[in-house]
GUROSE-464681 format. One record per residue (C-alpha): residue in three letters; x, y, z. Coordinates in steps of 0.5 Angstrom, whole numbers, plus 500, padded with zeros to 3 digits. Example, Ala and Ser with C-alpha at 12.3 -4.5 7.8 and 13.67 -1.06 7.14 Angstrom:
2
ALA525491516SER527498514
This chain:
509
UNK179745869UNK176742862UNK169745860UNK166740852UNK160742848UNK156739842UNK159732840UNK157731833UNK156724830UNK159725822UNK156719819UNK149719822UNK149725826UNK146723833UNK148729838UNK150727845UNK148733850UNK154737853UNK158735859UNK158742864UNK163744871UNK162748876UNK166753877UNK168756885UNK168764884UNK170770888UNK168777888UNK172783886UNK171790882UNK173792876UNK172798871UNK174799863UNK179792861UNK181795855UNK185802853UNK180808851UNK179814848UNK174818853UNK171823848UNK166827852UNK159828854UNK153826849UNK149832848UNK143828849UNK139830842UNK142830834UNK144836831UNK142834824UNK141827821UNK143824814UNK138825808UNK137824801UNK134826795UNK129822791UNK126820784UNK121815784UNK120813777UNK115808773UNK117802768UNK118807762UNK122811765UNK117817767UNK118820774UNK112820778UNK115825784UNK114827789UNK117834787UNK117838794UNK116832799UNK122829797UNK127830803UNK127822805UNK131820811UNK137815810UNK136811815UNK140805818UNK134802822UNK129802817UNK129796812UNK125798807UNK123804803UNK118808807UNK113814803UNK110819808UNK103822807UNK105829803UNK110825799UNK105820798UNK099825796UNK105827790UNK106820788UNK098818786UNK097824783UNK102822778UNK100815778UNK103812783UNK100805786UNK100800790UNK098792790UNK098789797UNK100790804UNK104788810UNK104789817UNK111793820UNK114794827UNK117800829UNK118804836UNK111806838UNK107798835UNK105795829UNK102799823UNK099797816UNK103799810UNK100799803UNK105796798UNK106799792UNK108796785UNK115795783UNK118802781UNK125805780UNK128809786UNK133814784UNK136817790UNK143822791UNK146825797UNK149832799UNK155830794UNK150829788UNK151822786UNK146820783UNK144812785UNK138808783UNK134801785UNK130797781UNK124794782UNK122797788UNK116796792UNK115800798UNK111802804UNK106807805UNK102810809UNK097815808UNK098817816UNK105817817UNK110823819UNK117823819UNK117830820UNK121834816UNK122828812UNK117826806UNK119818807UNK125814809UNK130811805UNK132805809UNK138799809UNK136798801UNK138805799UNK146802803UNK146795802UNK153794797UNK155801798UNK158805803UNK155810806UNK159817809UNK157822813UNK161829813UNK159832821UNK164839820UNK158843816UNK157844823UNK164848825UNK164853820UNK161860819UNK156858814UNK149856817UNK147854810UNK152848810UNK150847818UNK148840816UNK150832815UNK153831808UNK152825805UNK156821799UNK156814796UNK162810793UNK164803792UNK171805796UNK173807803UNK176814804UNK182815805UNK183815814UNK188820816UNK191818822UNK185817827UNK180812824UNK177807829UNK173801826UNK167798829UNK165791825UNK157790825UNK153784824UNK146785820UNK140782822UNK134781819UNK127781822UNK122778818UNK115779818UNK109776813UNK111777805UNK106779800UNK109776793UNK113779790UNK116781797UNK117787799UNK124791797UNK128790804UNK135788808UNK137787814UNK140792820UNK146793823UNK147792830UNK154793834UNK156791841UNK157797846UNK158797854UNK154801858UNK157803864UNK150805869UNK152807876UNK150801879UNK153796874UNK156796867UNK152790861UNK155788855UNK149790849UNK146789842UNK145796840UNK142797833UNK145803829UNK140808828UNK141814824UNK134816824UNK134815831UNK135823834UNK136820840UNK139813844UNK135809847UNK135803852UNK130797852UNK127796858UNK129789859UNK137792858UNK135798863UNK132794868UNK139789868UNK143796868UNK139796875UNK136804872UNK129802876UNK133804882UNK127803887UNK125797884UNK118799882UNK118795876UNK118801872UNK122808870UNK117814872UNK121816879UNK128815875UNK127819870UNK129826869UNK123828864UNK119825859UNK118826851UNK114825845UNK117820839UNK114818834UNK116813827UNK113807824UNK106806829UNK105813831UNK107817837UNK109815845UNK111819851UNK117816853UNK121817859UNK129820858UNK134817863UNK142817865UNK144812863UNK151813865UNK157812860UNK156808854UNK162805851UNK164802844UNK170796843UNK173797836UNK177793832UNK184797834UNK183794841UNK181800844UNK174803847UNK170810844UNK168813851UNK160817850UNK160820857UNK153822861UNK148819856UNK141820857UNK136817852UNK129813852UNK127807855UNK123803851UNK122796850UNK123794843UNK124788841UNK127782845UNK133782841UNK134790841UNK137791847UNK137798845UNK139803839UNK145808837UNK142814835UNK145820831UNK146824838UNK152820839UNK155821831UNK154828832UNK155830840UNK161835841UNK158839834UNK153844839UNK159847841UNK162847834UNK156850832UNK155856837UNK162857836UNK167852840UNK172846839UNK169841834UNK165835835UNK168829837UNK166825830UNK169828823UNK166823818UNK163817819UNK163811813UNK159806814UNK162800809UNK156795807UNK158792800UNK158786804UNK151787806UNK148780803UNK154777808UNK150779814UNK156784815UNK159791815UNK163795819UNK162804822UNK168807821UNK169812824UNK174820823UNK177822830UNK177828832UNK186829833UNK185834839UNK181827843UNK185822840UNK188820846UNK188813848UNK189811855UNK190805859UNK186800861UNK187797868UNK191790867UNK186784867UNK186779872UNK183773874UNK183772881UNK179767882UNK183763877UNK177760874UNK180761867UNK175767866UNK178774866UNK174778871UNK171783867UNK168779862UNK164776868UNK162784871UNK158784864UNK153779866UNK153779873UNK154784879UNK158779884UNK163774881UNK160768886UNK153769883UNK154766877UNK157760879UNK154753875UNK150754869UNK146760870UNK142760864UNK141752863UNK143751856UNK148747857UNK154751857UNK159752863UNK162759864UNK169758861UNK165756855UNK161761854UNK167765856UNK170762850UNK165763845UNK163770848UNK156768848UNK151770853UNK151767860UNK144769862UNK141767856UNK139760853UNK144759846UNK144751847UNK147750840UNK153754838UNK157749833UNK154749827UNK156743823UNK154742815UNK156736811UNK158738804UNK156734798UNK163733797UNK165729803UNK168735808UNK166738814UNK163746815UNK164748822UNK162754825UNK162757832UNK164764835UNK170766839UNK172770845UNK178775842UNK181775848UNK182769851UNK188771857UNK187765861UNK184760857UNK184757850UNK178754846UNK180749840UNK176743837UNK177735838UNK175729833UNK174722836UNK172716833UNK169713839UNK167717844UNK171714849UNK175719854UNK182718852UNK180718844UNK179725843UNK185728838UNK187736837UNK183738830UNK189740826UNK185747823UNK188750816UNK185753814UNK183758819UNK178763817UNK176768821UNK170774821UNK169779826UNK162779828UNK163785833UNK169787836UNK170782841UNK168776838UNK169773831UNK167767828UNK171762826UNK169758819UNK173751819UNK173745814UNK174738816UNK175731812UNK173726816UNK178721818UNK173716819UNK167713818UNK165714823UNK167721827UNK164726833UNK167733833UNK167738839UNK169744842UNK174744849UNK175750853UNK181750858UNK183754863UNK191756863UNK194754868
């Protein structure tokens, strides 16, 4: 069973669209593939979020505030510097202005935010150490509310540096140390014994520029599964430290089956409503179960919330939904009113490789739940060169996704292989650049875990269906795009004149 994508010609770069089989499936269950660590239910809101303080200053060094209101929010799903309305009354009384203005999305609709003059931005957390921006332009709005906070410090104030949160004021006797701590550095802590790492891809969402633009960076996103009580779907979910509580898109909650009376809404599935308010203002939102959400690390073993509730609400197509601060610091209710620790100690998010769109949460267990267990053994019982698991994340019986589903082109062993989704169009997952050098730059990504097939490059000079060759591939540079998947960077020099390149999936017998 072969299975071929994206023939590339290298002289004169004419494609030839990809080849595709069909493929006989056959039901069976299936529940967590990898080992585990169960560690507890989700206590539903954040205890606390990280915050920071903050000093806007003029060209000439002059502070301009704000004095009182200068509490910000250290938010990973914000990607930018935002001033809410009493920080920003602090700031013009010192003389602080703006110049132009955007147009900014957040989880209640669009908001016009003013932009202001390039300033410098001093910023420190619980730890004291002082960091600084130049040349800031930041948003503001004169209506906004953040609540306590007087504005939010987004994925600026983080690119280049990592990020630790220490959740363990919460444990301990002092109610006046009840809160995240926060410090930056340019190094990882040490682990003590119990770290698990989950890579994150940062993405950008780009909107109109005023020029200069304004002072921004792209969001982390990590995968998760969430295992619903009528299905379980692999998601993008974005790390939101500013989130108080999860949330699920509604095109992710309707492909977990939540709309159990299929109504086309969540109002009778959920367990009450609620207010939430950021950038655009306030919306009342439903809170559902959502059932368990698991997160694959790169140690090969899944963390385990269980009992999640959260919000449905339809983000953005891309955002299937977020990892709030409620599951950073679930388990710390109990430690705060006297009982066992939280399930998370510190989490540190690395993002010194920030302009490379990558990072990694890296996350302190709490010893007493480190206990991983084992996952079922993966089988493929169709015998398709798909383990089955893999397939349950898109689709609720085996034989429902036989052909192409989502008519990009790309059968299921293939798309299996590169770990992209089945159910959404990707029609050209190979990138090919030519270099001004003469070589070959190929990028595309890779299923890490490949137990009954393999997927590898070929080259041709003709096209012709007994000329294709193995790639011999060195060197071989793998970079994790998230627990399960890497992409895999190759440069080639091309043997010929003329050469085609493609990928090849294969099931094992």
């Amino acid at each position: 069973m072969l299975d071929f994508l994206a023939y590339e010609h290298y002289h004169c770069g004419m494609q030839i669209p990809p080849l595709s089989l069909g493929i006989l499936l056959i039901a069976v269950l299936s529940a967590y593939s990898r080992p585990f660590v169960e560690l507890g239910n989700s206590d539903g809101l954040a205890l606390d979020q990280p915050r920071v303080a903050v000093e806007f200053a003029d060209g000439n060094g002059t502070s301009l505030g704000p004095d009182l209101a200068n509490s910000f929010l250290l938010d990973t799903g914000a990607e930018r510097i935002l001033i809410a309305g009493n920080a920003l009354s602090e700031l013009k009384l010192n003389g602080y202005q703006t110049n132009a203005q955007i147009i900014e999305q957040g989880v209640s609709g669009f908001t016009a935010f003013d932009v202001s003059k390039p300033y410098q931005l001093n910023f420190a957390g619980t730890s004291g150490q002082v960091q600084t921006l130049e040349g800031v332009r930041a948003l503001s709005n004169p209506s906004s509310n953040f609540g306590s906070f007087g504005g939010i410090v987004g994925m600026p104030g983080m690119a280049g540096r990592v990020v630790s949160m220490d959740f363990t004021g919460f444990g301990g006797d002092d109610i006046f140390s009840a809160f995240v701590g926060v410090a930056f550095t340019d190094f990882i802590p040490e682990s003590k014994g119990h770290r698990y790492t989950i890579p994150l891809q940062l993405i950008d969402f780009p909107i109109a520029e005023p020029d200069p633009p304004t002072t921004a960076t792209g969001i982390p996103f990590m995968t998760a599964i969430v295992h619903a009580p009528t299905a379980k779907r692999r998601g993008r979910l974005l790390l939101d430290t500013g989130g108080q509580i999860s949330i699920l898109s509604e095109h992710f909650a309707f492909a977990l089956g939540l709309d159990r009376d299929g109504d086309g809404n969540f109002e009778n599935e959920a367990v009450t409503f609620t207010e939430i308010g950021g950038i655009g203002g306030a919306v009342t939102v439903p809170i559902l179960d959502f059932g368990d959400i698991a997160i694959p690390t790169g140690e090969g073993t899944d963390l385990i919330w269980k009992n999640v509730q959260g919000i449905v609400l339809e983000i953005h197509p891309l955002i299937d939904g977020i990892f709030g601060s409620d599951l950073l610091t679930s388990g710390w209710l109990e430690a705060f009113l006297g009982g066992d620790d939280g399930y998370i100690g510190q989490a540190h998010c690395d993002f010194r490789e920030a302009a490379k769109h990558r990072g990694a949460l890296l996350l302190d267990i709490n010893p007493a739940l480190d206990i991983p267990l084992p996952g079922p053994q993966v089988t493929d019982l169709d015998g398709d060169g798909i383990a089955d698991d893999w397939e349950y994340l898109f689709f609720s019986e085996l034989n429902a996704s036989h052909g192409d589903t989502d008519h990009d082109g790309l059968s299921l062993l293939l798309e299996h292989a590169l770990n992209t989704d089945p159910t959404k169009p990707d029609p050209q997952p190979l990138a090919i650049n030519h270099t001004a050098e003469g070589t070959i730059n190929l990028s595309f990504t890779r299923n890490r875990e490949l137990q009954f097939s393999k997927l590898f490059v070929e080259s041709s000079p003709t096209l012709e269906f007994d000329s294709w060759t193995p790639v011999i591939i060195s060197p071989e540079t793998g970079n994790p795009v998230d627990s399960l998947t890497e992409t895999l960077n190759l440069t080639l020099s091309p043997t010929t004149a003329d050469q085609f390149f493609r990928l090849r999936a294969i099931a094992l017998e």
